[in-house]
C-alpha positions as CSV (number, residue, x, y, z in Angstrom):
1,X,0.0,0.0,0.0
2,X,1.4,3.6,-1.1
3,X,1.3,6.3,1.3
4,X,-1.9,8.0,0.1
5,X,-4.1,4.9,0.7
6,X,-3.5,4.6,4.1
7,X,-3.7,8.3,4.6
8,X,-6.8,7.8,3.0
9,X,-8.1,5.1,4.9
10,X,-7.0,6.8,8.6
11,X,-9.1,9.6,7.2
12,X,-11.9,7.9,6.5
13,X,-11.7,5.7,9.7
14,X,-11.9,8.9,11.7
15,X,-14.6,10.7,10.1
16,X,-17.0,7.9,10.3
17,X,-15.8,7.3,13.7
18,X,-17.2,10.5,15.3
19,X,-20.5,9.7,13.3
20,X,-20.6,6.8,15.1
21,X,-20.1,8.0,18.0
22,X,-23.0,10.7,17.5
23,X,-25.4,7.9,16.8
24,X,-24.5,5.3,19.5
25,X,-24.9,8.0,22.1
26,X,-28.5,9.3,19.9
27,X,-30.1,5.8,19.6
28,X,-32.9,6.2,21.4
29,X,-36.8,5.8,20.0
30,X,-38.7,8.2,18.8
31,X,-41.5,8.2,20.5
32,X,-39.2,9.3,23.2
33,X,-37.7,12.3,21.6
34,X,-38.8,15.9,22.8
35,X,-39.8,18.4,19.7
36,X,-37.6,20.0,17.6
37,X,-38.7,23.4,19.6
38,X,-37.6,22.0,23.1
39,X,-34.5,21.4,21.8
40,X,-34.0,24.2,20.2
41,X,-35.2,26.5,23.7
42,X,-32.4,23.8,25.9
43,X,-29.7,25.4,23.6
44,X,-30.8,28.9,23.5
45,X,-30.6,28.4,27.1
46,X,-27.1,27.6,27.1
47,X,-26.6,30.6,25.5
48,X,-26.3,30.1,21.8
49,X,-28.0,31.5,19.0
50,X,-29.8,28.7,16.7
51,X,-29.3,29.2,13.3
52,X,-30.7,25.4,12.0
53,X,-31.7,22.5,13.8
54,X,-32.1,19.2,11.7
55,X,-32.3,15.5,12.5
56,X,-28.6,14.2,11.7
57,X,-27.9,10.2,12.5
58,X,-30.4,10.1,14.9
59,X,-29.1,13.4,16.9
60,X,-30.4,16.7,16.8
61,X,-27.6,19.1,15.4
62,X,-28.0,22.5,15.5
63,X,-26.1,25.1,14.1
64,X,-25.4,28.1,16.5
65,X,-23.5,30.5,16.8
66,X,-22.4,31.9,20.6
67,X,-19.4,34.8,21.1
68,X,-19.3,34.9,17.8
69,X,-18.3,31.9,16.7
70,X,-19.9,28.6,14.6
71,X,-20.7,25.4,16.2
72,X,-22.2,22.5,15.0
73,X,-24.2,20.7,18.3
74,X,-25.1,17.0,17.8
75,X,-27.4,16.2,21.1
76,X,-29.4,13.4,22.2
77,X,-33.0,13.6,21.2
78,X,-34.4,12.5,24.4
79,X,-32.2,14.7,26.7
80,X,-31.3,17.2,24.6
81,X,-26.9,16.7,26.0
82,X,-25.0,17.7,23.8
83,X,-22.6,14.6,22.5
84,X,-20.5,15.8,20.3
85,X,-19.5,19.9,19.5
86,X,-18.0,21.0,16.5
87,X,-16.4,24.5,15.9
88,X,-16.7,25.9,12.5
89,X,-13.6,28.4,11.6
């Protein structure tokens, strides 16, 4: 194998990795889930401004903005934590 390909699959391993790890920490029924406006109200509380909030791998993820900076928040649907946190530059 040339250099490349296993950059290439060490990149791939870790993208799909932290999807995974969104979703194991999301997977939880829906008939559990709080509404999309709940969830939206627990991160305004936490002091961000909400910009989008979408279904993503069985998260919520909302994008927000908060001291004037992008995040991406990927939360559980039930509890509304937030399990992973992304900064955007």
């Amino acid at each position: 194998m040339n250099t490349r390909t296993i950059i290439a699959i060490a990149a791939l391993a870790l993208m799909s990795g932290s999807a995974l790890a969104s979703s194991d920490k999301c997977n939880e029924p829906k008939d559990k889930w709080m509404s999309m406006d709940d969830a939206k109200a627990k991160v305004v509380a936490m002091g961000y401004e909400v910009r989008k909030l979408k279904v993503e791998d069985g998260c919520y993820e909302a994008y927000a903005i908060k001291d004037s900076k992008k995040y991406e928040l990927y939360m559980n649907p039930v509890t509304a934590e937030v399990v992973e946190m992304k900064e955007d530059d």
